[in-house]
C-alpha positions in Angstrom: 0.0 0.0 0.0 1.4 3.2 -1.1 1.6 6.1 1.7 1.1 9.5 1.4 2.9 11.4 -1.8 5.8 13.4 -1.1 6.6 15.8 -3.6 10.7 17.0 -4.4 13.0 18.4 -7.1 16.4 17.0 -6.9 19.1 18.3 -9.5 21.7 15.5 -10.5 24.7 17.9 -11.1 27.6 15.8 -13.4 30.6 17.3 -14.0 34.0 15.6 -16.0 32.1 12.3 -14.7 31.4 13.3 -11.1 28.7 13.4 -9.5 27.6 16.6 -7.0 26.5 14.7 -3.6 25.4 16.4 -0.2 24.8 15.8 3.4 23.9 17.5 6.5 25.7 18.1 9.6 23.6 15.7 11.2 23.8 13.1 9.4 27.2 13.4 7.2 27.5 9.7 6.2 24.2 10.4 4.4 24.3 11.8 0.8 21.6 12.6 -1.3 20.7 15.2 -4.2 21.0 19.0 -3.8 17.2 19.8 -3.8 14.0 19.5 -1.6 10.3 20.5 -1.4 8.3 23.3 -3.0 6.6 25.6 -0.6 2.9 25.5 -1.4 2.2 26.9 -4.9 6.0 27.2 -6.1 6.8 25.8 -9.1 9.9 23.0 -9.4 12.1 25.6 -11.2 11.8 27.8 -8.4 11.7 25.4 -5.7 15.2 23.7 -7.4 16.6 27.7 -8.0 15.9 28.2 -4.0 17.4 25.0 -2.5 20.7 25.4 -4.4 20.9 28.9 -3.3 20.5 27.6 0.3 22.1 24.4 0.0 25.0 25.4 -2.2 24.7 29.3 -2.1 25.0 29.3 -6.0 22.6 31.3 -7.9 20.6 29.2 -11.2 18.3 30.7 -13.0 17.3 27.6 -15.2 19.4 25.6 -17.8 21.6 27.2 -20.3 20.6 27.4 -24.1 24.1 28.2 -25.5 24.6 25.8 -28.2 28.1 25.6 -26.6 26.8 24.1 -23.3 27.9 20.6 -22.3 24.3 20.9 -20.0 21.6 18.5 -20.9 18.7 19.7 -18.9 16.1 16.9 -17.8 13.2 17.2 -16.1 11.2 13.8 -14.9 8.7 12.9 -12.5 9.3 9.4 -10.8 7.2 7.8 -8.0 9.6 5.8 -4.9 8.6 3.8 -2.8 
């Protein structure tokens, strides 16, 4: 039986084949993905814009369009549990 649906936006952040991990000081043998939950009525490129600015304290404004960009911006919605 499925619980209650929790809703997040997670950004998988690869660079020259590494993968950006974090944790919390309370728990710092636990990594996840930089992101979190929207506050009621923000949308998921705002909610990911805001947790990297307080998780990372780096500023996004959404995925690059320069054709010279190595980015490949994805955006999916996946059900766990």
């Amino acid at each position: 039986m499925l619980g209650a649906v929790l809703e997040v936006v997670a950004a998988a952040i690869v660079r020259s084949g590494r993968l950006l991990v974090v944790s919390k000081r309370s728990a710092d043998h636990v990594f996840y993905l930089p992101g979190g939950a929207p506050e009621p009525g923000e949308p998921e490129r705002e909610t990911l814009a805001r947790e990297l600015r307080e998780e990372l304290g780096v500023t996004w404004s959404g995925p690059s369009r320069s054709p010279s960009s190595r980015t490949s911006p994805r955006w999916s919605r996946c059900r766990c549990g």
